[in-house]
N, C-alpha and C positions, 0 to 999 in steps of 0.2 A: 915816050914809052907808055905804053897803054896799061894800068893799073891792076890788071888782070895777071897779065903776062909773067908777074913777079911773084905767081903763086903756083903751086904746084901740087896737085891733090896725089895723097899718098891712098895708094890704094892696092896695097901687094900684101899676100901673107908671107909669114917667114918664109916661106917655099919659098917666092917668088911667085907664086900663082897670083891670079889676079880674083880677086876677091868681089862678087858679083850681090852677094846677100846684103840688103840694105844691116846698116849699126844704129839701131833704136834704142836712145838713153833717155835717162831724167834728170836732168843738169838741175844741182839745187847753190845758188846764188848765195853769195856772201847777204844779202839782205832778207834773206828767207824767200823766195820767188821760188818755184820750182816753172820748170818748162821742160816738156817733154818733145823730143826732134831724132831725123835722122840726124848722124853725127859725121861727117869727114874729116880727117885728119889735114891738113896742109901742110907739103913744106914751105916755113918765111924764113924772114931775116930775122933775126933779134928785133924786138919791140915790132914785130907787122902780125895780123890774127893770124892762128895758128888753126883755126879752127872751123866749117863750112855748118852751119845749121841748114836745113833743108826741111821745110817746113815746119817750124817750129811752132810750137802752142805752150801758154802759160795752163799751169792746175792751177783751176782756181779751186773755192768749195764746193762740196759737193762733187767734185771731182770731173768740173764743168772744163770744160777744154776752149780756148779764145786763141787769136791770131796774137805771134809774139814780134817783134814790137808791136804796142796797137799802133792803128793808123798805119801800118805799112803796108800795100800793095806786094813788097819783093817775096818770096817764097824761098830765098834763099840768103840772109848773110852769113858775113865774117864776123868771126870774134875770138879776142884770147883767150885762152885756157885759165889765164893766170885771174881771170874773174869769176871762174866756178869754184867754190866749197867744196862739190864732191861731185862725181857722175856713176848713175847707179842702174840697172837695168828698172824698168816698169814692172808694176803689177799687171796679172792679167788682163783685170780688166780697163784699166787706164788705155793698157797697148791695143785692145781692140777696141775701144772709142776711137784713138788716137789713128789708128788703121783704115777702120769708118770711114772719118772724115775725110783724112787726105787723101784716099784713093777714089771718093764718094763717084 
């Protein structure tokens, strides 16, 4: 079974419509990290990520924006929920750096 397969991105509004507008949050970490990314939803099992980061970037100071994991080439992982602290919308202008960059 291909690893992929066992995931299933949630992407409907209550309607049922399907929901095209990217979900730009600031996930701030139980260790104080903040990282700012599109968000997806997934549906998993119990204990598999529930969660689709899509280009993710750490705030660093200065309000300096870096590639999250470093050293990761992927533009895309998984991850649980159950390791965010809080998920909050961005300031302005975090979200147009953050805009900037990934569409650059």
């Amino acid at each position: 079974m291909n690893p992929d397969d066992a995931y299933e991105v949630f992407d409907e509004t209550a309607d049922g419509e399907t929901e095209d507008e990217k979900v730009i949050k600031v996930v701030l970490f139980e260790n104080g990290m903040y990282v700012i990314s599109e968000i997806e939803e997934i549906v998993a099992e119990y204990g598999m990520p529930n969660c689709k980061l899509v280009n993710p970037c750490i705030i660093g100071k200065d309000g300096y924006l870096e590639n999250f994991p470093k050293y990761c080439g992927q533009e895309e992982i998984l991850m649980s929920s159950d390791k965010f602290l809080t998920i909050f919308d961005p300031s302005v202008t975090i979200l147009d750096k953050y805009i900037k960059l990934t569409t650059g």
